[in-house]
N, C-alpha and C positions, 0 to 999 in steps of 0.2 A: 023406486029409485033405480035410474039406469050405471048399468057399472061396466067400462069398457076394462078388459085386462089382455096382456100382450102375453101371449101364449107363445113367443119365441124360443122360449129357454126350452122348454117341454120337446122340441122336435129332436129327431134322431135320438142321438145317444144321450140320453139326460143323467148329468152329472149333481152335482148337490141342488143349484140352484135350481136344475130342471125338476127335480124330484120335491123338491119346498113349491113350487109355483104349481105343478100339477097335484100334488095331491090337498092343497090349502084350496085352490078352484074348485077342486073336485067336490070339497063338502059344502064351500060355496053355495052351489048347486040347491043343497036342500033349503035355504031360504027362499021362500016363494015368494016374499016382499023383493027380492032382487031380483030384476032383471039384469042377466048379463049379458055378455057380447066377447067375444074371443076375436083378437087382432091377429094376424099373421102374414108376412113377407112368405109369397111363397114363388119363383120365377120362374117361371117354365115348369110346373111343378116337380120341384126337386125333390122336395117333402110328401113324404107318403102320410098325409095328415091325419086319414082316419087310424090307421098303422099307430102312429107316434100318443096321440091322444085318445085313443080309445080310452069310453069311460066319464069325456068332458061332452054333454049333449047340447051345451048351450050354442046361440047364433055363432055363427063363425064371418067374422070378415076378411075376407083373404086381398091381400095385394099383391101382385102379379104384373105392376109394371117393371121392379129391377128388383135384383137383389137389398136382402138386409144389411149386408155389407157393403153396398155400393150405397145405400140410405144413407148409414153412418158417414161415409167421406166424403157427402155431398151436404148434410143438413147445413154444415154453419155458413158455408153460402150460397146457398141456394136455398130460400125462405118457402120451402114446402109447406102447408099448411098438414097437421095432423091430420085432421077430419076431409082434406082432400082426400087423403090416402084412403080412409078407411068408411068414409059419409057419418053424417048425422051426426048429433052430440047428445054425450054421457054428462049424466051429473058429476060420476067418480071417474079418475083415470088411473089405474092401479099398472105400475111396472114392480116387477121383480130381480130384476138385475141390473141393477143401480141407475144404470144413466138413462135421465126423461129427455127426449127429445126436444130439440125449438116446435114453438108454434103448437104447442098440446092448448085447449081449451079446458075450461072446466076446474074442478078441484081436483089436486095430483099427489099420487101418493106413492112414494117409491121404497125400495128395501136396498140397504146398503149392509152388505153381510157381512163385512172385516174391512180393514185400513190396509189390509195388505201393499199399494201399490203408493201409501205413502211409509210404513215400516217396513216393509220388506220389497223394496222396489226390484233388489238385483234375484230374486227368487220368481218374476214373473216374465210371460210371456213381451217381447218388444211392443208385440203390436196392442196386445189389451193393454199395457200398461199405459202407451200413448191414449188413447181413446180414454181411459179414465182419466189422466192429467187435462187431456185439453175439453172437457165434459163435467168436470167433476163440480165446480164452483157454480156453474150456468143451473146445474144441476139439483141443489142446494137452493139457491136464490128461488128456483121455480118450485120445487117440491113444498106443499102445503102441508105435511105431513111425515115424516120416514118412521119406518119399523125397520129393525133390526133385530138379529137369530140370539145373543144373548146380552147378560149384562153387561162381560167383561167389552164385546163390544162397543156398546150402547158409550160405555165410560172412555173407548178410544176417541170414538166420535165428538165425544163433549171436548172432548180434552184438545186431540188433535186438528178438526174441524172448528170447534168454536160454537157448535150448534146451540141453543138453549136446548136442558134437557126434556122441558114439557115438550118440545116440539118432535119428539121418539118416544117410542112404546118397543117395548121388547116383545115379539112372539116367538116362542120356542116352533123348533122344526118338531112332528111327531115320531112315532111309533108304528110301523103298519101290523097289523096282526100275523100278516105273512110267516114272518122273523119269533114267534112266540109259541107258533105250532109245531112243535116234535114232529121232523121228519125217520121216516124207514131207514135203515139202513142201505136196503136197496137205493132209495131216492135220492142219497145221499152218494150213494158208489157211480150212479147215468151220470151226475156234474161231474163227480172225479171224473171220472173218462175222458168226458167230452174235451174236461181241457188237462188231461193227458198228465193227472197225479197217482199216482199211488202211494200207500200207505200214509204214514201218521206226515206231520204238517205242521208248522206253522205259518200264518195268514196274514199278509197286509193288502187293502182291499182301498184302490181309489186310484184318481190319475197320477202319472208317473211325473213330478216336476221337482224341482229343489225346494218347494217349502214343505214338502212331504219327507224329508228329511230319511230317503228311502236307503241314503250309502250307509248310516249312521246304521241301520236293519240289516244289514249285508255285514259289515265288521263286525257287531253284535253276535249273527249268525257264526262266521268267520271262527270266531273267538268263541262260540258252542261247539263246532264242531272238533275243536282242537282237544275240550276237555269231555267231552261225553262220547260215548261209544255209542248210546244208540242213532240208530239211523232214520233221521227224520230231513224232513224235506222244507225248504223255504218257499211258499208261493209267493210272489208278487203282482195282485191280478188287480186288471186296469188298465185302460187304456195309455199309449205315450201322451203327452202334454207338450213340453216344452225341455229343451235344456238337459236333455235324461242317458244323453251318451255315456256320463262318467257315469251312470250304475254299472251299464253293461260291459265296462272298463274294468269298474273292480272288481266285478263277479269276474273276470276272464282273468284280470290279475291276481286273485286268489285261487285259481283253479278249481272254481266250484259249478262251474256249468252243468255240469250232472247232477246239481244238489236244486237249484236256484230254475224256478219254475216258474214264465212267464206267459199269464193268460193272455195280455191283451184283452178290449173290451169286456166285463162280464157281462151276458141279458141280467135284466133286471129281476128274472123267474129264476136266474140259478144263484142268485146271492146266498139266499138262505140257507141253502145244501151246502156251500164254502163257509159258511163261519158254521154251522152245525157239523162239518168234518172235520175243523179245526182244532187244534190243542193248545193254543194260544192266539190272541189276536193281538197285535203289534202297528198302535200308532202314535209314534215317537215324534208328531208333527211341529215343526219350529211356531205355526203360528194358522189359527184357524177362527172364523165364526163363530164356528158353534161345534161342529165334529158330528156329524150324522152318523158315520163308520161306529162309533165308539157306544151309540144304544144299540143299534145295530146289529153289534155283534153281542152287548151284554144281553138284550130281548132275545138272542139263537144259542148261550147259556154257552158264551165261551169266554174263560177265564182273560180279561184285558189289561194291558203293559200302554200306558199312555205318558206323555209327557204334561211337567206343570209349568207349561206355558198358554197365554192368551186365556182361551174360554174352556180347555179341556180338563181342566178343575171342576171345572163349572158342570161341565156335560156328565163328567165322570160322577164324581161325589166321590164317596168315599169306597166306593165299588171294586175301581181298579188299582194297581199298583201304580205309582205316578213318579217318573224319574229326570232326572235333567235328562233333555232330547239329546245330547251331545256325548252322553258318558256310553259308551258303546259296552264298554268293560261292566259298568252295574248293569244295562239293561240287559249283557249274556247272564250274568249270576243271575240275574229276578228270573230269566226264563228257564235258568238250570232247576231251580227253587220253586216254582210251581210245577213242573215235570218228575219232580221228584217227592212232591208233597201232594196226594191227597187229599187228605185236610184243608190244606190249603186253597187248597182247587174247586172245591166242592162251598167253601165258604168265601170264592169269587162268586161262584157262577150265582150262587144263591142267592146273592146281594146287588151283583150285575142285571137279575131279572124285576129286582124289586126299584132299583133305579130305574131302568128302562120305561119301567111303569108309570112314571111321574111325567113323560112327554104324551101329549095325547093331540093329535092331528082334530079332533074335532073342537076342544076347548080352545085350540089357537084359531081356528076360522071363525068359531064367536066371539074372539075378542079382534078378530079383523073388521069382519060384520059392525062390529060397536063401534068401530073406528071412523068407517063411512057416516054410520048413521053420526059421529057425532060432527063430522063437517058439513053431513048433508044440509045441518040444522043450526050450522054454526055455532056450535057446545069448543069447537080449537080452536 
């Protein structure tokens, strides 16, 4: 069974989606009944591809007549053909970030992570948000199949879209072993430097945009440091997104620039060393997929403060402390209350590693694998 999958999301700085699509490929891989094929827009090679996907050894088809971007504005009228771009035909066509192109051949199977850009339209980026409105329906009508990262999405989808639900499968995101291995101290003090922390901490770790609900983390902070005396540091690491001026508003209108510590990008190899240095991990997010951050950090055994909205219920369990994302005022008490408790802390971390446990990257590429095989054979 030949299986084309578009390895775009993987390049450069890979953000959730990029990190679901390359590491689900990657196990991919050990199926020897699949043949695959990796798609990629690369223009004048922008993309350092063996760089970006080291690790993926399958064929690679590269296109190099325009940009990815420039694809996107020209597909709806200009009837490209897929299999121009890229030659030959796949039985499966697998996209991972939602929208399937005009003119794909074959059986098509796409991942649609959240409804964000239909519930939370004013929290996204202008130009992604267009691109998904005028993509989304074409997109649906074409897809022979969707997965989606949990249930609570899976339930948006029926609900908000219309879909029938046999036509989704939910495949949870995994766990890398990375995140599980007890770092040195030492190994843990090179990350701190690098992006310029010291001492104790607390962690929010992902892009900088309004549905990461990051000001809500900042007055929380705000409203810590007014009642506690010791001296701890807020990181915010992660790249900017969109939309992200009023943090750096109210971290300056609060006068905490000396406290409020901005990585920008993290490499993917220093994750693990920031939630292992961590003293709390903090994601208060209005509305997500599935919440990667949130095993993440309970697999690097640090005590997690999430909100109970969308799928971060779901992700969580019963692991973390789960609070209205908007109460700025409890979520400073919960973090005063595990800084101060012990007990408490130790009977997060214990529970957050046992959760974490329950997501496993190889048992989701077997139930992707099942998935192909069951269109290949027309079982959907």
């Amino acid at each position: 069974m030949k299986v084309s999958i578009e390895l775009q999301p993987c390049l450069k700085n890979k953000s959730g989606i990029g990190i679901y699509t390359y590491e689900l490929t990657k196990r991919l891989q050990n199926f020897n009944e699949l043949e695959l094929e990796g798609n990629i827009f690369n223009f004048l090679n922008r993309n350092d591809i063996e760089k970006d996907i080291c690790g993926l050894n399958m064929k690679k088809k590269i296109c190099s007549l325009f940009p990815y971007g420039l694809y996107k504005r020209i597909w709806s009228c200009i009837p490209i053909k897929y299999k121009f771009l890229f030659g030959g035909d796949s039985d499966i066509y697998q996209f991972f970030n939602f929208i399937v192109p005009p003119n794909v051949p074959g059986r098509v199977i796409t991942t649609i992570h959240d409804l964000t850009y239909i519930l939370y339209p004013d929290t996204m980026d202008e130009k992604n948000l267009k691109i998904l409105k005028n993509n989304m329906n074409l997109t649906i009508k074409r897809a022979d199949y969707i997965i989606t990262v949990s249930e609570s999405s899976k339930n948006d989808i029926v609900k908000h879209v219309g879909i029938n639900e046999n036509k989704i499968q939910v495949i949870y995101p995994g766990i890398d072993e990375v995140y599980k291995k007890a770092l040195n101290t030492e190994d843990i003090s090179v990350v701190k430097k690098k992006y310029n922390i010291d001492g104790k901490y607390l962690l929010y770790l992902g892009t900088l945009e309004p549905r990461k609900n990051i000001e809500t983390i900042i007055k929380a902070y705000n409203c810590l440091k007014k009642s506690d005396k010791e001296d701890i540091k807020l990181v915010l690491a992660g790249k900017k997104g969109w939309l992200y001026d009023s943090i750096f508003r109210l971290v300056k209108e609060f006068s905490i620039q000396d406290k409020v510590i901005f990585t920008d990008y993290v490499d993917d190899g220093d994750k693990a060393a920031l939630y292992q240095g961590a003293e709390i991990f903090l994601f208060p997010s209005l509305y997500e997929g599935f919440g990667m951050p949130v095993i993440e950090a309970m697999a690097s055994g640090v005590p997690v403060i999430t909100s109970n909205s969308s799928s971060l219920p779901e992700a969580a369990g019963k692991a973390a402390i789960i609070t209205e994302p908007l109460d700025h005022k409890k979520i400073s008490k919960t973090i005063e209350s595990i800084l101060n408790d012990n007990e408490l802390r130790e009977k997060m971390i214990n529970e957050g590693k046992k959760q974490a446990n329950k997501f496993d990257w190889d048992i989701s590429a077997q139930k992707l694998k099942n998935i192909y095989y069951d269109l290949y054979y027309d079982k959907i």
